[in-house]
Structure formats: structure tokens, C-alpha cells
C-alpha positions in Angstrom: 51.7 11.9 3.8 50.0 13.9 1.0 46.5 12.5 2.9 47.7 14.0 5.8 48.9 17.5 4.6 45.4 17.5 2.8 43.4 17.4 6.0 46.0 19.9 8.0 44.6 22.1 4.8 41.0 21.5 5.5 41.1 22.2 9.4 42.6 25.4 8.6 40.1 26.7 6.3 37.5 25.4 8.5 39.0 27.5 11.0 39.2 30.8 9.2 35.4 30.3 7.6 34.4 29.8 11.5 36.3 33.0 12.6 35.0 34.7 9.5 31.4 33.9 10.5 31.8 34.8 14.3 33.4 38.4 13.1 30.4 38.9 10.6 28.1 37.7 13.8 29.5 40.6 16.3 29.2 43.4 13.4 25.9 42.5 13.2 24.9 42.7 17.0 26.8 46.0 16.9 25.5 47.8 14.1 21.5 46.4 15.5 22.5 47.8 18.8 23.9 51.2 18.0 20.5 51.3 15.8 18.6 52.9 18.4 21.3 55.7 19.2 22.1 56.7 15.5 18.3 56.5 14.6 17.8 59.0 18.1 20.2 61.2 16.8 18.5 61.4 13.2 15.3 62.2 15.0 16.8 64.9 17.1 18.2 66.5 14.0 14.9 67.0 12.2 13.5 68.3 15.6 15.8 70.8 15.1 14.7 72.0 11.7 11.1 72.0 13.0 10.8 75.7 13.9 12.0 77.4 10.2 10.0 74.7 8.6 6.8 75.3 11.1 7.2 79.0 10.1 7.0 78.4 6.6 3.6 75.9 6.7 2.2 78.9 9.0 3.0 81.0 6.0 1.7 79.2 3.5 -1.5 78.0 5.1 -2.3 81.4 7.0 -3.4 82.8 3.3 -6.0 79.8 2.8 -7.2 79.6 6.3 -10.4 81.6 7.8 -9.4 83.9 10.4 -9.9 83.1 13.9 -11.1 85.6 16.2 -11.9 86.0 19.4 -14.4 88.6 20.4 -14.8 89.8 24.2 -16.6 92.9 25.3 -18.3 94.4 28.1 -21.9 96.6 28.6 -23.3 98.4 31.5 -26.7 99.8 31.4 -29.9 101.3 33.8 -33.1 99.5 33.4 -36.2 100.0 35.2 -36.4 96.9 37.2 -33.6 94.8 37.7 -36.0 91.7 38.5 -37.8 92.0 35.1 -34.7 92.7 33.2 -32.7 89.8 34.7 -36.2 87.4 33.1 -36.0 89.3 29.9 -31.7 88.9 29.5 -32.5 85.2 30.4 -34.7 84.6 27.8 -32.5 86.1 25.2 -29.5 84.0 26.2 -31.7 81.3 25.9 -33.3 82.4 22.2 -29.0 83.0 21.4 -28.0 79.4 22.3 -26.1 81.4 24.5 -25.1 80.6 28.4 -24.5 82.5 31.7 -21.6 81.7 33.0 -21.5 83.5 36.5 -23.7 86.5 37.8 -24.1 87.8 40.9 -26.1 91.2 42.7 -25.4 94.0 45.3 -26.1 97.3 46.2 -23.9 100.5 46.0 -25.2 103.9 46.9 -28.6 104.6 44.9 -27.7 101.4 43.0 -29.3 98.2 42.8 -26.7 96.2 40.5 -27.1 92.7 38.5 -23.9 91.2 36.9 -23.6 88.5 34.1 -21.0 87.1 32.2 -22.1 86.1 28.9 -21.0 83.3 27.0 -22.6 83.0 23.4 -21.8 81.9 19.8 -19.5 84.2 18.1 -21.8 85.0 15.1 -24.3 85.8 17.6 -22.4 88.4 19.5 -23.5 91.6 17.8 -27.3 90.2 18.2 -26.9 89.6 21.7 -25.7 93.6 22.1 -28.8 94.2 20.0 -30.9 92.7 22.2 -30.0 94.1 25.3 -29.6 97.4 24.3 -33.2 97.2 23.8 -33.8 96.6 27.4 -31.9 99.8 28.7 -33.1 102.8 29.7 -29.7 104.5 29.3 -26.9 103.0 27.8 -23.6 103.9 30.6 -20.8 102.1 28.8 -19.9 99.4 25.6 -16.6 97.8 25.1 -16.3 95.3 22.6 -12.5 93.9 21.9 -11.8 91.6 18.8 -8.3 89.6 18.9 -7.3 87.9 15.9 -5.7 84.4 17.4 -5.6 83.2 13.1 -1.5 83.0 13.0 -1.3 81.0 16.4 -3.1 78.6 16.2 -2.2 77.5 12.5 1.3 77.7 14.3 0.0 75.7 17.2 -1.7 72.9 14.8 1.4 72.4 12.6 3.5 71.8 15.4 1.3 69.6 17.1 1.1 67.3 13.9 4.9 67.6 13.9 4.9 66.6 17.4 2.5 63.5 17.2 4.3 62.5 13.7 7.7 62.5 15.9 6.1 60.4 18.8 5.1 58.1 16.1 9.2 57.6 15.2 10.4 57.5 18.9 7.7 54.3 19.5 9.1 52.6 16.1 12.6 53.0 17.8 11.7 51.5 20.9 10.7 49.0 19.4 14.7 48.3 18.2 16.2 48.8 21.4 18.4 45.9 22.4 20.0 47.6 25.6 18.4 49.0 28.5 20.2 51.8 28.4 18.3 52.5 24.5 14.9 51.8 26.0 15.0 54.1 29.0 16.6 56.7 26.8 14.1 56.1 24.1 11.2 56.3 26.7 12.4 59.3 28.7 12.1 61.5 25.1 8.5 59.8 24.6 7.8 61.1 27.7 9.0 64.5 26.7 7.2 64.8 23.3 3.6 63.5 24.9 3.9 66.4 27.7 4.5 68.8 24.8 1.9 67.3 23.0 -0.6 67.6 25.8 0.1 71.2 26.7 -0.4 71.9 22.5 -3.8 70.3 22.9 -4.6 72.1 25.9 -3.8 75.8 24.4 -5.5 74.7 20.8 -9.2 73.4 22.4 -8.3 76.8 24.8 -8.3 79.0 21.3 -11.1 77.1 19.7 -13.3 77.4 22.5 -12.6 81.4 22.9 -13.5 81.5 19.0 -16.0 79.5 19.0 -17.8 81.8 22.0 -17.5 85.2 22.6 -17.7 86.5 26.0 -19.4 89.7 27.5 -20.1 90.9 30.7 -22.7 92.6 31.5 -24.3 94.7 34.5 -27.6 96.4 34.4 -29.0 98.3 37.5 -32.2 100.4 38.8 -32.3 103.0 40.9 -33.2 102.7 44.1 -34.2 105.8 45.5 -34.0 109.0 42.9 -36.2 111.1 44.6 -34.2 111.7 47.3 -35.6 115.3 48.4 -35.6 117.9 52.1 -38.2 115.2 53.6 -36.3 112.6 53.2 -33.2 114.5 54.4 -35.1 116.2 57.6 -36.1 112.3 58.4 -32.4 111.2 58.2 -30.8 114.1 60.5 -33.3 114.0 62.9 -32.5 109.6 63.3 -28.5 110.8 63.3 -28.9 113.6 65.4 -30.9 110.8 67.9 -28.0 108.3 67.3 -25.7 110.8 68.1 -27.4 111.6 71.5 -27.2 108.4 72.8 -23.6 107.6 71.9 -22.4 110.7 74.2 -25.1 109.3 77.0 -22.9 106.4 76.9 -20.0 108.1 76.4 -20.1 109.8 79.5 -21.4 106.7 81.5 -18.7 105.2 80.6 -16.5 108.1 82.7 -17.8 107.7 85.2 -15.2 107.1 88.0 -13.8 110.4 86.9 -16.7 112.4 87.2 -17.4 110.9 90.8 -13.8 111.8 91.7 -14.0 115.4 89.8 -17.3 115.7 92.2 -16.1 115.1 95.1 -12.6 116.9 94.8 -14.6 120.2 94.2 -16.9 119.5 96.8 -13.5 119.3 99.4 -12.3 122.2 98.4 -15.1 124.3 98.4 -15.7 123.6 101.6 -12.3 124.0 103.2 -12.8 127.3 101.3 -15.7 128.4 104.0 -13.8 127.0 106.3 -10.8 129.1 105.7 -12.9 132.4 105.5 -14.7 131.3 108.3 -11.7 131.3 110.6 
């Protein structure tokens, strides 16, 4: 009996150590699957607090950092021969380091017009003006803008590391997901931080680029034709006044049927006129 009673004993505790275990089991599973969500939830918290705490790095590092500028200008000049000048520009661009980046030539009026845009290193930019000021007769116009980018693109970098930092968390998480439902969401907010990051990366090699080389645009021109006196003007009148003179020639040609029926309605009626007197 006692034996008995002893094993009932046993099989019971046997059974409460095995529910024990299979309650400590599902906590487990639980708490490694909500991992994901609460650990998405931390992440999206302290994106949050980016902003005031990407303002206060921009702060701090904008006193330690050189300034960037960005330095854009335009010139427009007369030169004796556009030909020779456009040798003479290219040979200084080339001297700079410096590039052309489009150009292009026309005519206006009395004007025979050359166009470059300039691109050349920034601490060349003031010996670039230097040396094409040399080449002008008369200097028309000189417009030189200087943008300081210094507080943007600190702000740009910071966030970017922020960004990259916070991709870095979102893959660690994937790697915890035990549902599907953790993985795509996981995923779809990798996706979302790399697009940010890219566009960052764009804008910042953007700025460097437009700080690391100035841009000026430039157009030079000759005159054509200054002495343009009475000879010239007696030689011009006399070619309109003969263009002129055939375009009424044709003109009238081109009328006519009503000049042939203008003819020969006069020509009736002046004769029915005798005719009448006559009788």
C-alpha cells in the first residue's frame, strides 16, 4: 500500500516538473519572438532623437571644421580675335588643371561671340580671372558669387553616419527574426534607411565636388565690323532698294487675273462711251 501511494507521489511530481518545463519552453519562444518587434521599437525611438542630437554635433564640430565654399562667377569681355583668344583661354585652363565643361559660338549684330564654362580648382579661381583678364581688350562685366555650404554638409555627414550606424542595427535584428511577418518588416525599414542613405551620399559628393571646383562662365567676343561708315550704308540701300523692286515685280505678277479683268472692263466701257456720243 505505502509502495503504491509512493509511486502515485512520484507520477505526480513527474507531471508538474514536465508542465513546469513545457511553460518555461513557450516563455522562451515568446519572448525570442517578440525580440525583433520590441528591439524595432527601441531603434525607432532613437531615430527619433536623431535630429536635436544631429543639431548639437553640427554645433560642436562647425567650430573645428574648415569652411566649405563654393565659389561660382561669371566674366564677359572683347578681345581682338576670338580664334587666338579661344588658343590662349585653352592653354590657361590647361596650365590651371582646370577643365571646359561646355562652350559653344554665334553671332549677334557686330558680334562674334565665344562661350565657355569653366570648371577649375577652387584655390585657383582668382588666378584663372587673372589670367583672362589679361586677354581682354575691355573688361564688359565680372560676377563672382561665394556660398558658404560649411553648416550643411557637417549636417549632411553626421546624419549620414547616424544613418549607416542604424542600418548596421536593423541587419543585427534581422538576423533575430523568427516570423515572417519580423523579417519583411525588418527588411522594408532597411530598405527605407539605404534610400535615405543613398540620396545623403548623392547631395554630400554633390557639395564636395561644387567645393572642390569653382565654376565660371565666360564669353569673350570681337568685333566684327566697327567701321561701319556712308559707303557701307550707300552699298546696303542700294541691294534693299533692288530687293525691294523685285518683290513688287512679283507682287504684281502675282495679280494678275485682276489686272487683265480691270483691262478689259475699261476698255468696254470706253468704247460703249464713243459709241453712245456717236449716236
Amino acid at each position: 500500500m505505502i509502495m503504491q501511494l509512493n509511486i502515485k507521489i512520484n507520477l505526480i511530481v513527474l507531471l508538474m516538473l514536465s508542465l513546469m518545463a513545457c511553460e518555461s519552453d513557450m516563455k522562451s519562444y515568446n519572448s525570442e519572438a517578440s525580440h525583433a518587434n520590441v528591439a524595432l521599437m527601441e531603434v525607432a525611438d532613437e531615430e527619433m532623437m536623431e535630429v536635436p542630437v544631429t543639431k548639437q554635433l553640427v554645433s560642436q564640430s562647425d567650430q573645428n571644421t574648415e569652411r566649405k565654399l563654393i565659389k561660382e562667377g561669371a566674366m564677359s569681355f572683347q578681345c581682338e580675335d576670338v580664334v587666338k583668344t579661344k588658343a590662349e583661354v585653352d592653354k590657361i585652363i590647361k596650365e590651371l588643371g582646370a577643365y571646359s565643361s561646355s562652350e559653344g559660338q554665334d553671332s549677334y549684330g557686330q558680334n562674334l561671340n565665344y562661350h565657355q564654362t569653366i570648371r577649375v580648382p577652387a584655390e585657383k579661381f582668382d588666378a584663372l580671372i587673372q589670367g583672362l583678364e589679361k586677354l581682354a581688350v575691355k573688361v564688359e562685366s565680372k560676377d563672382i558669387n561665394t556660398r558658404d555650404v560649411t553648416e550643411e554638409f557637417i549636417d549632411l555627414e553626421t546624419r549620414l553616419k547616424t544613418k549607416k550606424e542604424l542600418e548596421t542595427r536593423y541587419l543585427e535584428i534581422l538576423k533575430q527574426a523568427r516570423s515572417v511577418e519580423d523579417v519583411l518588416s525588418v527588411e522594408r525599414e532597411i530598405g527605407n534607411v539605404r534610400s535615405e542613405i543613398e540620396s545623403m551620399e548623392g547631395r554630400l559628393n554633390y557639395i564636395k565636388n561644387k567645393v572642390s571646383f569653382s565654376t565660371l562662365n565666360v564669353n569673350y567676343y570681337q568685333l566684327i565690323n566697327p567701321d561701319f561708315g556712308f559707303g557701307s550704308k550707300l552699298i546696303a540701300s542700294l541691294s534693299n532698294g533692288w530687293e525691294n523692286l523685285l518683290s513688287f515685280l512679283i507682287g504684281i505678277m502675282n495679280l494678275w487675273p485682276f489686272i487683265l479683268l480691270i483691262s478689259g472692263g475699261t476698255w468696254f466701257f470706253i468704247r460703249w462711251r464713243r459709241r453712245s456720243k456717236a449716236a
